[in-house]
N, C-alpha and C positions, 0 to 999 in steps of 0.2 A: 277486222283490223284491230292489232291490237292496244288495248286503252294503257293510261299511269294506274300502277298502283296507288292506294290510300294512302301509303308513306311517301309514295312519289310524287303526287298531286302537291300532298300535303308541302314538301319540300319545294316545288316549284311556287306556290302560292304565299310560303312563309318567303321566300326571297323576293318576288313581287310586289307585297305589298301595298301601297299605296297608289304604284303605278298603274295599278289595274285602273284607273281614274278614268287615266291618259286613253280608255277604248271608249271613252264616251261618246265621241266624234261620228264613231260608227253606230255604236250599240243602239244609242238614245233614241232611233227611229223604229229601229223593233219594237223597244221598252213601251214608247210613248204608244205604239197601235196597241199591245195590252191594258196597258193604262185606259185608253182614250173606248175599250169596250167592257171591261170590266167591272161599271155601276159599283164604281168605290163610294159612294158619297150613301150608300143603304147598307153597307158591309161596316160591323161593329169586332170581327178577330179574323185578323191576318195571320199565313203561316209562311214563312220563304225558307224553303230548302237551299242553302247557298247563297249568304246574304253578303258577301263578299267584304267592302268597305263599307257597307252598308247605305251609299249612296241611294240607292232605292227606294230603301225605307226611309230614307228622310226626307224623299220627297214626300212619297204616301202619308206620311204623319203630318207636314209641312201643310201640301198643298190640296190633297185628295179625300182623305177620312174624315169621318166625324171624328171628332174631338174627345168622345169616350170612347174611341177605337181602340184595340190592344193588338200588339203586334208580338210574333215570337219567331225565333228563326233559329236556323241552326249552321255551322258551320265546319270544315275539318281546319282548317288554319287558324292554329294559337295567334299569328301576326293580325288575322281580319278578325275573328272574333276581338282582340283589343282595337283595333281601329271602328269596328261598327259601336262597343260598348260606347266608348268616347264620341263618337258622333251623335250616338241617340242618347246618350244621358241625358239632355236638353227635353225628351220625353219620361222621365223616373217611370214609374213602375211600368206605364203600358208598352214600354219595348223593352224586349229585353231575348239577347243571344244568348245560346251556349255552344262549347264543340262538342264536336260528336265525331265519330269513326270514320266518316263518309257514307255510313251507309242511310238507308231509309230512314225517316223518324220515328218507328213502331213502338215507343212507349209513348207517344200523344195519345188521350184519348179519343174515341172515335167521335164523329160528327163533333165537334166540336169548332171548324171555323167557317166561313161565312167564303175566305177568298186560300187560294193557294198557288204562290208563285214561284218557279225554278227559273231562273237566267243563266244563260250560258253555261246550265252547270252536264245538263243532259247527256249535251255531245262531247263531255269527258267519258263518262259512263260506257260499261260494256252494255249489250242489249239485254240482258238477263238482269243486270242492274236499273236500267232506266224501266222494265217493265213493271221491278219492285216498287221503285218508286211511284211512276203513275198506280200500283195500285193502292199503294199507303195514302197518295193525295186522295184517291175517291172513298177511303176510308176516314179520311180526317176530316172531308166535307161534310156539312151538312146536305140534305136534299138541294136541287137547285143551286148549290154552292160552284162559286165557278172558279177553275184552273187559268190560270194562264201561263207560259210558258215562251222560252226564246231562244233560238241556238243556229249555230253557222248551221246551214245547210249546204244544198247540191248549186252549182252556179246553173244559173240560166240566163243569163246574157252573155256575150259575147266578154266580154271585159271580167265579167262574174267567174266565168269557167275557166278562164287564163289564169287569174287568183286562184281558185281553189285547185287548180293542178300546180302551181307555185307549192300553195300549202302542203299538199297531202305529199311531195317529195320530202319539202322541208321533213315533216314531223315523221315520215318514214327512219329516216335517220338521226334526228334530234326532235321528241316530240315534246318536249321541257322548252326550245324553244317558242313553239306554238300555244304554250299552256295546255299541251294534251289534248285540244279540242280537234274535232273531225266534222266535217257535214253531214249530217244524221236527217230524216224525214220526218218530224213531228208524229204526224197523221199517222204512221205505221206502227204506233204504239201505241194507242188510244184503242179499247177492246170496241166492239161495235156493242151497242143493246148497253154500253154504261155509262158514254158520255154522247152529247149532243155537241155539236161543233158551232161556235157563234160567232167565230170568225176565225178566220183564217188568210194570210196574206205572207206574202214573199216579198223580198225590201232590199235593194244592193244600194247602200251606201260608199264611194270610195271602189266600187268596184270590189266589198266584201257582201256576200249573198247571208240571208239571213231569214228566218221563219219566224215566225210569231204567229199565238195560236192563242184562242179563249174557247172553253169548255164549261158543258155545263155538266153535272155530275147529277145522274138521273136516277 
């Protein structure tokens, strides 16, 4: 199937905006099962591939990390990068975004964070892409450092599989409506023999299907 370009993304997500807020209603039951396995409260450097309005991260700095936590994140949208900066100011140095091209974060150093999180950014990606990236997170992990991740998936309810055949006509022919996204499998891009799985769960909200995944990086 094919995905938005980096300039196309980039232009759906600069007109978006703020709006992206407005999926919390759904998303937040994904987010919360990574959250709620992720043993934030012992993790001192966060990294978010696609930190959107940065709603995320301010819960994490808010409600979940220590207090000398440091957060970094990266984004292709000139609109969210200024709306995350503005959000997390409230944290000065230990958060802090930049943008980037869309692609992987390969000038981080390696082993260098403790957690690493992609939301809904995945199932934009082609498969060649999303594999870069899980490998860049198991590089930017330390030992034991753990992934977590979130993305529409395949329906599996009855109401779930009506919705995402809604979807995938929609975004067949206008995929800027959908924000580009597609129901992708988490678990089929995780290499075997590099991460361990420590949780894994499927979630329909609204009748939108949804995967949420924590990994540990071995």
């Amino acid at each position: 199937m094919k995905t938005l370009s980096p300039d196309a993304a980039r232009r759906v997500y600069d007109r978006i905006g703020r709006m992206q807020d407005s999926q919390a209603f759904y998303e937040d039951r994904a987010t919360d099962e990574v959250v709620a396995h992720s043993k934030l409260e012992s993790a001192h450097s966060v990294f978010e591939f696609g930190c959107g309005t940065g709603r995320f991260a301010e819960s994490l700095l808010e409600r979940h990390l220590p207090k000398d936590a440091i957060y970094r994140a990266v984004d292709l949208s000139p609109v969210m990068v200024t709306l995350s900066d503005a959000r997390l100011a409230p944290f000065g140095e230990r958060a802090s975004v930049r943008l980037t091209d869309g692609g992987p974060p390969a000038d981080e150093p390696s082993e260098a964070y403790d957690r690493f999180f992609s939301n809904f950014v995945l199932d934009l990606l082609s498969e060649e892409e999303i594999g870069r990236v899980i490998s860049e997170a198991h590089r930017l992990l330390r030992p034991r450092g753990l992934l977590g991740l979130c993305s529409l998936t395949k329906g599996f309810t009855v109401v779930s599989r009506a919705f995402i055949w809604v979807w995938t006509r929609v975004r067949s022919f206008r995929p800027d409506l959908v924000g580009g996204c597609r129901p992708i499998e988490i678990l089929a891009f995780l290499p075997t023999g590099r991460w361990l799985v420590r949780h894994h769960v499927r979630v329909a909200t609204w009748g939108v299907p949804l995967d949420a995944l924590v990994a540990e990086r071995l």
